[in-house]
N, C-alpha and C positions, 0 to 999 in steps of 0.2 A: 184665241177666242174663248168667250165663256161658255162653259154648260148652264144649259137649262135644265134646274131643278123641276121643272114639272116635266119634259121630255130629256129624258136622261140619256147616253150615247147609246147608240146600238153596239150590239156583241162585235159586229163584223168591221165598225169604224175606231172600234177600240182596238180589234186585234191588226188593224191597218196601222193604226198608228204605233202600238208598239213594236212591231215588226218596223217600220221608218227611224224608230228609236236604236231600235238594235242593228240597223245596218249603219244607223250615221256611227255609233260606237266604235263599232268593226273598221270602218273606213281609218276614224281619228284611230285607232290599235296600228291600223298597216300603215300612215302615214308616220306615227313613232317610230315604227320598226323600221323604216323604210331611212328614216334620219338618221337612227344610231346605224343602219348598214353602210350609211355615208362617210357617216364621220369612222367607222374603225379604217374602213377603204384609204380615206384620205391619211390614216394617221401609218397603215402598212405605205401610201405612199411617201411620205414625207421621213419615214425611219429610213425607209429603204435611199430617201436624199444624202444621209448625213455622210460626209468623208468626200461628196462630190462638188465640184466647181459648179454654181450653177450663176447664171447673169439673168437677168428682170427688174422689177420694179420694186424698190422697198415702200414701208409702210408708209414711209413720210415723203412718198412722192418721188425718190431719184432712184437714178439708174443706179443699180449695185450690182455685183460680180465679185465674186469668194466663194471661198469651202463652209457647205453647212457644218454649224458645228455642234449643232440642237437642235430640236423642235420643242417646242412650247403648243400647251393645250389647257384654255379658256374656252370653258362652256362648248357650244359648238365650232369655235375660232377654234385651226393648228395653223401652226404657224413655223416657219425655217427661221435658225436663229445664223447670219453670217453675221460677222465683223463686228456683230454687235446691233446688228440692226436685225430686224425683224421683215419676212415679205412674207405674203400669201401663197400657196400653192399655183392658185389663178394667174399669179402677177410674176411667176417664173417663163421664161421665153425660151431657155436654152441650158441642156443639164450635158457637162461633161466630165469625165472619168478625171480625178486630181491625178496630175504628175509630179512626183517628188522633185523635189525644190524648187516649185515654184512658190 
């Protein structure tokens, strides 16, 4: 809305509004924070994948099952690197401990 140059806002609808100003602020602060404590979460869980068998869904839509042997980190994309393929953490179904030689 505009102000009215001939009734200008009052003290009280001024200090209402910046105070709405300052909490949307704070909110958009704790929603950042909130996203980078996700993504480090997800990146301790996805380190802690590598060296494991795990089976789900790779990026390109089919069933995969192998040992991660990476993780890759795009923006807020991590990602499990098997075989060469790439899957999401979401799109994992099943993590088991590698046995030698297989």
């Amino acid at each position: 809305s505009q102000q009215d140059p001939l009734n200008p806002i009052q003290d009280q609808d001024f200090i209402g509004q910046l105070a709405s100003l300052q909490t949307l602020e704070a909110v958009s602060a704790l929603t950042d924070g909130i996203k980078e404590m996700q993504k480090s979460q997800q990146i301790g869980a996805a380190s802690a994948l590598i060296g494991k068998t795990i089976r789900g869904t790779s990026d390109s839509k089919l069933p995969i099952q192998g040992v991660v042997s990476q993780v890759t980190i795009s923006g807020s994309d991590v990602r499990l690197v098997v075989g060469g393929e790439t899957v999401s953490l979401n799109n994992v179904t099943e993590i088991a401990p590698t046995v030698a030689g297989r």
